[in-house]
N, C-alpha and C positions, 0 to 999 in steps of 0.2 A: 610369034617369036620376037617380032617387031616390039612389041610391047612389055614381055618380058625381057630382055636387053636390056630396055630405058630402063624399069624399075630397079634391075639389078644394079645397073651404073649408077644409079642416086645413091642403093644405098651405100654403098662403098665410098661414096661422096662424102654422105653424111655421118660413116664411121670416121673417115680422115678428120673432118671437123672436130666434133666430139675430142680426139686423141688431142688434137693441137689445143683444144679450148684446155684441159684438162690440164695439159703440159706446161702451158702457158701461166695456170692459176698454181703450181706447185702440187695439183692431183694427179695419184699413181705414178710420182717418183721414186727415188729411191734417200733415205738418210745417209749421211758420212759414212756409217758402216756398212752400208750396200744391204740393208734391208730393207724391206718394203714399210712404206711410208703409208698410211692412211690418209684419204683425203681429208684438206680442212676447208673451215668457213673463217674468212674474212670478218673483223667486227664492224660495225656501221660507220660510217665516217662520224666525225664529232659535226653539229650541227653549228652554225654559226649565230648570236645572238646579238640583239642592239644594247647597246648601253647611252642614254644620254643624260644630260642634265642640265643644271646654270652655273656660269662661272661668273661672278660677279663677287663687290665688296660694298652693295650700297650700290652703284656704278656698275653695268657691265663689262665686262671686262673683252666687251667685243675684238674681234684680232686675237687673241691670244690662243696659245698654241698650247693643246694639250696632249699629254702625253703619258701613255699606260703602259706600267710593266708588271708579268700576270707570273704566277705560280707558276707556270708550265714553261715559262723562259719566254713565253711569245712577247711581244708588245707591240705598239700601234700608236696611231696619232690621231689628231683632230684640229680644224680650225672652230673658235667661238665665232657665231655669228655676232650681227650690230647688237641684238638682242642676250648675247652672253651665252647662248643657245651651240652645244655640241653634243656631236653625236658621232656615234665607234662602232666597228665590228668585233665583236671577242668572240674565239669560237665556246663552245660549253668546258672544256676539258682546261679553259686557261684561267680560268678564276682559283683562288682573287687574285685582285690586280691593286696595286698601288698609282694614283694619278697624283700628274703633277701642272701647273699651268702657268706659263710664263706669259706678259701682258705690259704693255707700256700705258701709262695711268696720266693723267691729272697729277701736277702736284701739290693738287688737296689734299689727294690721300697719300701723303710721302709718309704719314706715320705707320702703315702697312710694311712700308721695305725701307733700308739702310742706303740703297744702290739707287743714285738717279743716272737714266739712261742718256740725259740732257736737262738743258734750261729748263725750266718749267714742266717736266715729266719725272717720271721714275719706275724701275722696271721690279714690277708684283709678280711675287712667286710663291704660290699657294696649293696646297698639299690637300689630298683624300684619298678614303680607300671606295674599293669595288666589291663588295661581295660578293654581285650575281646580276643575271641582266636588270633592268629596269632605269629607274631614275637614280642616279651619282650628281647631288653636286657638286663643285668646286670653289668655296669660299674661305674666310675667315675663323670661321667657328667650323670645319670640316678640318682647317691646320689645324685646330688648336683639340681634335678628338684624334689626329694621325700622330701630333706630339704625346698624350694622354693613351693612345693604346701601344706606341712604342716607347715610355719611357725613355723619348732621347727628341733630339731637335729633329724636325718630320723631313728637312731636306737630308741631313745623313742617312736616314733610315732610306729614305728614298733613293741616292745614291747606292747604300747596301743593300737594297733588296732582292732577297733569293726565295727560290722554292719554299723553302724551308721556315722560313722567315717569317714568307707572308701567311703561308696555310697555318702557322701553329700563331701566329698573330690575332687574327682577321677570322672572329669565329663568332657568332651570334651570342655569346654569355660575354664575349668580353666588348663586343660594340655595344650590348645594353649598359656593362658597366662604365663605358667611356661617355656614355649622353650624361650616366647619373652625376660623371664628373662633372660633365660641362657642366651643367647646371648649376654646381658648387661653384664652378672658379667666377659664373659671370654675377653667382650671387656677392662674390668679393669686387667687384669694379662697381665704379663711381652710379648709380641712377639705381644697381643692380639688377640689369635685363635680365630679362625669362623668356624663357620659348613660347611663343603660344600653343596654346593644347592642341596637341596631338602632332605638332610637328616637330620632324626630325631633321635637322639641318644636313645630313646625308643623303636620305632619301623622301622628303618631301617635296612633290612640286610645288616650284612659285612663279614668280613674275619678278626681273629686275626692273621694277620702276615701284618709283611712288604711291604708296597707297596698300600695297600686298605687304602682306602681315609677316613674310620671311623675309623682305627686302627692306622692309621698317625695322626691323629687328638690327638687322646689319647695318644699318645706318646706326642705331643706336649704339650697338655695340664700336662701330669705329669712334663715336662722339667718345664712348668714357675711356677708350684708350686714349686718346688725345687728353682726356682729362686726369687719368691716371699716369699720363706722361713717358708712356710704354710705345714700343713699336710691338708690330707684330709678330717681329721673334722672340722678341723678349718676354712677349705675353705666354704664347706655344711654350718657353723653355719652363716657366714657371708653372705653368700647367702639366706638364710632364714631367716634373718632379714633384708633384702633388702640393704644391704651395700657391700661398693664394694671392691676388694679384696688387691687393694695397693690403695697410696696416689693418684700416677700420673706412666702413664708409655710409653715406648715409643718403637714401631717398629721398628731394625733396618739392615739392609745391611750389612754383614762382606763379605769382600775381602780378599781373600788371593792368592800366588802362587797356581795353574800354571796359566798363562793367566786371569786374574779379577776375578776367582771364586768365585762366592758366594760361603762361608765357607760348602765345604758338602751339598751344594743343603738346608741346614738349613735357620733360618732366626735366630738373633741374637734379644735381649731384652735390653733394660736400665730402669727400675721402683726405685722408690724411695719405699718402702714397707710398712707396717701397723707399723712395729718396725722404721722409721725414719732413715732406710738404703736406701742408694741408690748405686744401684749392676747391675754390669754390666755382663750379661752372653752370653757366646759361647760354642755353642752344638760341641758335642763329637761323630762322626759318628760311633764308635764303639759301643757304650751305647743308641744311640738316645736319649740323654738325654744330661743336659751343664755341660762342661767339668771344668768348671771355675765360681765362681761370683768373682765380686772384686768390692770393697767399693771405689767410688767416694771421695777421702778426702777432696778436693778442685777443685778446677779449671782446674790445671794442675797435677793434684797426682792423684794415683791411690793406696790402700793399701789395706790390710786385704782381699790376696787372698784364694782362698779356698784351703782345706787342700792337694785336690787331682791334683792341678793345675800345669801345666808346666809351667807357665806363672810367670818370676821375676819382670816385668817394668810395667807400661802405663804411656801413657800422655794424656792429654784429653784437650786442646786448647780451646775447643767448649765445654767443662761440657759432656750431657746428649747426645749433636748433633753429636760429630766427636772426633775422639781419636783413638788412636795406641798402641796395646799390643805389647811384648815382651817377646821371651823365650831365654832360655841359652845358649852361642854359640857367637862367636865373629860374626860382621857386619861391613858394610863398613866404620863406626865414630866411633865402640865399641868395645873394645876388649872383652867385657864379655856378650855382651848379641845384640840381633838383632833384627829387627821390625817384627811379623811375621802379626799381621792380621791391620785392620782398619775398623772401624765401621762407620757409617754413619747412621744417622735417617731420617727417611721419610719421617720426613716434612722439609728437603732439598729439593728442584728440580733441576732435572737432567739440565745440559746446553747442548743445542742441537747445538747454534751457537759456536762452539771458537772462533769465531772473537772479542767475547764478554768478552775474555782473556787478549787482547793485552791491553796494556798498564799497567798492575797491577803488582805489586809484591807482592810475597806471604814467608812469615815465611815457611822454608821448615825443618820439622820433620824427621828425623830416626833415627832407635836403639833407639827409646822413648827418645830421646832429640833434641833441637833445634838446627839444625846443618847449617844455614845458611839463602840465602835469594834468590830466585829463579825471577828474574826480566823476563818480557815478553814485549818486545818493542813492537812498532806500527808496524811492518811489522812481527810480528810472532814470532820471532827469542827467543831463551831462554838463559837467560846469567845467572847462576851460581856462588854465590859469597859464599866462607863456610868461618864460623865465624872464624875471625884474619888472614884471606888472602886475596889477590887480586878477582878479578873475572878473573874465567875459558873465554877461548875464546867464542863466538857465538852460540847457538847450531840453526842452520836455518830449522833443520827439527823435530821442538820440537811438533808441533801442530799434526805428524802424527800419535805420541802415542796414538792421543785420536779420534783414526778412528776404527771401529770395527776390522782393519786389522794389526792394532799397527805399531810401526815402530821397524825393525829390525837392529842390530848392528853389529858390528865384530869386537870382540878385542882379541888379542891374540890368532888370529886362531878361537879365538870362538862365534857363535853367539846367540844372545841374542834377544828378542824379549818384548818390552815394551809396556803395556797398559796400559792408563790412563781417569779419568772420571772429569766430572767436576761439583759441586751444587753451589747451591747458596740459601740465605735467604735473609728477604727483614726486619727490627725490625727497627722502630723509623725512617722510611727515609733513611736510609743506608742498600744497599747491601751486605754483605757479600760473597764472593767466597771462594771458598775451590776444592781441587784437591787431588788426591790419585791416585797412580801408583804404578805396580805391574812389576817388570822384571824377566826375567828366560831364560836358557838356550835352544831354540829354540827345540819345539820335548819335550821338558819334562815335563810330569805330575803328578809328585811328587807331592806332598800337603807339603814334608817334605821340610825346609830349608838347600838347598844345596850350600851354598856358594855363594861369586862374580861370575857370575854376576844376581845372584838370590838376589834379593831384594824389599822390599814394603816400600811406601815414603807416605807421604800427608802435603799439604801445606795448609796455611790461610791469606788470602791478610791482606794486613795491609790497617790502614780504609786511613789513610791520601795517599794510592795512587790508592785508588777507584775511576777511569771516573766519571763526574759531571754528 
């Protein structure tokens, strides 16, 4: 009896249970109109997912504060670590989301934003979208795909963004077509950076430092706005109205001492710009960024250099193609000033034969003036005539400068080692040739100009003694 009792009283227990559990979840009540309701199931909760990425311009953008607003109305925040490194919780149900990251900068990079926060700072605000968990960066070229898939300036859009907005925005056909843009607009700025293969300035992991191949890009990319004379909005708004970012612009090769170096492993720009400037720039391996524009004023001038520039001279023979700066410091023509780089554009082609030298003479440039006339007979030889004297004797081993191994010298106890390269252009039926050499004290890798017999030269044949 004892036993059945207990059992009894449990189950009654465990009916009472059961009813409240039931009641509790909306099972076996009744609808508005007092009929019987069927039980339901609850849907799973939405799960929550990570979203991180790099916020940086070249520079981390450590400290800065990012901030996401998602399709589903939800949004959220984030601190960038020292690293430019943040990261978010978004549930599944809230994507996309649009991000935005504000950041107190260096004011190196003030050509990024209009608004400085203080002396020597200014406050960077820079735009992307979210599709779905994973990697989001937040950079420069991410504004300028948020301006490009909104058709409008990426902080308005940012500001407006609704449900409705982002989902019919922010959809895999049109982020493939907003890269294919990018790639158009950055082939219109000064050096014309590319992406490297396979990455996607959205959703590629990188590294903000020196040496990773996203964060080299973005330093590249901030160098030709500063050369194209643009801010960051100004780039975003042209980009988003599908226009390109200068007139015309052209890739180009600086050499300098020791040994042909390309200037700092950089590459060098000439663009004519949206303002009807045409500026010639050479990056600064200190800053990653160009040390220099300077306004084409004609043909052979060079003026209106920039304020922070070493650079007193150029001459430019070739315009846009080929020219020769100068900084301060006597040279082997000048007392006051010395050829230090030479640029070349890339749609010169390299000469692979010298043989294809001989017989031409060339207008031979340094210290950014025309200081002579360099003849190259039929048997090689380089004969050396400088303006208002005779010509120098023979030189019979002139062709060996322009072998990867250069040709070496000895004057005054000292030796010297000389490389030289050769292009050429082909307009209206006539060839043009052009030459540029670099000498320097054998063993020495200075960048800096160190005197005789450190020197950079380039010549431009003259048409009337151009082979038939």
């Amino acid at each position: 009896m004892k036993t059945l009792k207990t059992n009894g009283v449990a189950r009654l227990a465990m009916s009472a249970l059961m009813a409240a559990a039931l009641t509790a979840c909306g099972g076996g009540g009744s609808s508005s109109d007092g009929s019987s309701a069927a039980a339901s199931t609850d849907s799973p909760s939405p799960s929550f997912t990570t979203v991180t990425g790099v916020a940086a311009v070249g520079a981390p953008l450590g400290g800065g504060t990012v901030e996401l607003k998602c399709a589903s109305g939800a949004s959220t925040s984030a601190t960038a670590d020292a690293s430019g490194v943040w990261t978010a919780s978004v549930k599944s149900t809230d994507y996309p989301c649009v991000a935005r990251v504000t950041a107190v900068q260096d004011a190196h990079y003030s050509k990024l934003s209009s608004g400085a926060a203080k002396a020597g700072s200014t406050t960077i605000t820079l735009h992307s979208v979210v599709a779905g968990p994973g990697t989001t960066n937040i950079t420069p070229l991410t504004d300028l795909i948020v301006g490009i898939l909104s058709a409008q300036d990426p902080a308005t859009w940012y500001a407006g963004a609704a449900s409705g907005i982002l989902s019919g925005a922010i959809t895999p056909s049109a982020l493939s077509s907003a890269l294919d843009k990018l790639k158009l607009a950055l082939a219109t700025l000064p050096g014309k950076p590319t992406l490297p293969d396979g990455f996607n300035p959205l959703t590629s992991p990188f590294s903000a430092q020196k040496g990773d191949a996203g964060d080299d890009l973005l330093e590249s990319f901030r160098a030709a706005l500063d050369a194209a004379g643009l801010t960051q909005a100004q780039a975003a708004g042209h980009a988003a109205a599908g226009e390109a970012l200068t007139q015309s612009t052209y890739a180009l090769t600086i050499f300098t001492t020791p040994n042909m170096t390309s200037a700092f492993g950089f590459r060098g720009a000439i663009s004519t710009n949206l303002d009807n400037q045409t500026v010639l720039a050479i990056p600064d391996p200190n800053r990653g960024t160009y040390l220099s524009q300077m306004t084409l004023a004609a043909a052979t001038n060079m003026i209106a250099f920039g304020p922070s520039s070493p650079f007193t001279a150029g001459i430019s023979p070739l315009g846009t193609m080929f020219g020769q700066v100068c900084t301060a410091g006597p040279g082997s023509f000048s007392d006051v000033q010395h050829s230090q780089y030479v640029y070349i554009s890339d749609d010169l082609v390299e000469v692979t034969d010298v043989n294809e030298l001989k017989g031409i003479t060339f207008d031979d440039y340094e210290d950014c003036q025309l200081t002579g006339a360099l003849a190259i007979d039929s048997q090689g030889n380089g004969i050396f005539t400088e303006n208002g004297k005779g010509p120098d004797e023979p030189d019979a081993n002139l062709l060996a400068a322009f072998t990867a191994e250069g040709r070496e010298e000895v004057d005054n106890g000292i030796t010297s080692v000389t490389r030289a390269k050769a292009y050429k252009f082909t307009l209206g039926g006539l060839t043009t040739y052009v030459y540029l050499g670099v000498s320097n004290k054998k063993g020495d890798t200075s960048l800096v100009f160190n005197g005789d017999p450190t020197y950079v030269t380039m010549g431009v044949s003259r048409k009337q003694q151009l082979p038939s």
